[in-house]
N, C-alpha and C positions, 0 to 999 in steps of 0.2 A: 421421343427425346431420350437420348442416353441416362443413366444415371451421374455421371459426370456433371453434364452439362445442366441438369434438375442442381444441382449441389452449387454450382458457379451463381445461375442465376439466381438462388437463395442465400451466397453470399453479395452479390449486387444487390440486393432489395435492401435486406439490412446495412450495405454500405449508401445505397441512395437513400435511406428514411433519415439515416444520421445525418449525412451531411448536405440534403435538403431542409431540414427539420430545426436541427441547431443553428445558422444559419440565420432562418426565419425565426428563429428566438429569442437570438442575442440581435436581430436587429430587429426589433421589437423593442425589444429592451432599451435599446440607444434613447427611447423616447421617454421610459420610466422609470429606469434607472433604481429597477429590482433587483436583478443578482449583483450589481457592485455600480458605484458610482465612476461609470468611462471616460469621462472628463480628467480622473487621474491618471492613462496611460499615454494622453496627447505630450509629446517631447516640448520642452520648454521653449525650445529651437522652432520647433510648429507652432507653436502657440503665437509666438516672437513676428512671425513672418506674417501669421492669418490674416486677413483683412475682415476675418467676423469670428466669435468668438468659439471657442470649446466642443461649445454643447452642439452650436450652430453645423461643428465639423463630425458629431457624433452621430447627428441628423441624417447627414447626407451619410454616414457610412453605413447607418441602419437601413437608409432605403439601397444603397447597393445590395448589401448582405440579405437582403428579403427577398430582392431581384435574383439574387444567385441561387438562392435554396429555391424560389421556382423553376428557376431552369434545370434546377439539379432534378427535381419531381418531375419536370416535365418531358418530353418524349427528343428532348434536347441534353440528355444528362451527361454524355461525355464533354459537351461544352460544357456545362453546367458545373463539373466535377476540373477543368484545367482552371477556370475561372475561379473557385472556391481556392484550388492549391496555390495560385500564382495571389490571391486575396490574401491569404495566411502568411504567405512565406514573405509580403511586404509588412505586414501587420507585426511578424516578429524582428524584421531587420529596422523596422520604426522603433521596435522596445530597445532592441542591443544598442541600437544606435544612440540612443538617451540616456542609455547608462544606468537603467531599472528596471525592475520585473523582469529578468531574465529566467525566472522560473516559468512566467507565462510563455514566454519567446522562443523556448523549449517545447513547452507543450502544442503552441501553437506549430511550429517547424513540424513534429511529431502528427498533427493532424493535417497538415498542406501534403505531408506525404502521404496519409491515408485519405485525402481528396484524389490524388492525383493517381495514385491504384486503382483509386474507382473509373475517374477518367479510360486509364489504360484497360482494366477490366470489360466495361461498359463499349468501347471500342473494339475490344475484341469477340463480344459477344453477338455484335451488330454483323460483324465480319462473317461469322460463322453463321448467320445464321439465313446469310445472302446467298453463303456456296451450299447450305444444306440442302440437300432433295427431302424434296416436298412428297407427301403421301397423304397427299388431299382421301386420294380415293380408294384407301385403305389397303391399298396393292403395297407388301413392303416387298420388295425383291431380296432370292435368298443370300448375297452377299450380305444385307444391311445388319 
């Protein structure tokens, strides 16, 4: 393996732990409501419409977000990784659109793109590593 491609794959690891990891943390959290109370980013407008309450929609968003960072861990991470950015990038147009936390709606856009890198990354490493020739058996030919 190139040294290139050693450096790619050790940037995928550190972009799959993050956005498998965080993920699985903050939804976790949706249930305990330790690093901030989530119930205050649901739009007045969603709340308005719910047919069950807040917390009840904080719930179901922690078990998607727990489901995504599996996938994102798991040997599924380019799905894993468009699923995390397309999660983000509605999560932030929910905040803009309420008219608060536009600081978080930022950060969050800012990490829907660094999901969606890994996506494209993780996609491209799959790719290459389908047309690589194989040296099972220790024969490297003098071109490689």
């Amino acid at each position: 393996m190139n040294t290139n491609l050693k450096k790619l794959d050790s940037l995928q690891l550190v972009l799959r732990l993050t956005y498998g990891l965080v993920p699985i943390v903050a939804g976790l959290d949706k249930f305990f409501n330790v690093l901030t109370t989530w119930q205050q980013y649901v739009s007045p407008t969603v709340t308005h419409v719910l047919p069950f309450n807040p917390s009840t929609l904080m719930h179901i968003a922690g078990i998607i977000e727990i489901a995504a960072g599996i996938v994102v861990l798991s040997r599924f991470t380019t799905l894993g990784a468009y699923v995390v950015s397309a999660w983000l990038t509605l999560i932030a147009l929910s905040l803009i659109s309420s008219g608060h936390y536009f600081d978080v709606a930022v950060r969050d856009v800012v990490m829907a793109v660094g999901a969606y890198s890994l996506g494209v990354l993780s996609h491209a490493l799959e790719g290459s590593r389908l047309h690589a020739p194989s040296y099972a058996d220790g024969h490297v030919p003098a071109s490689a």
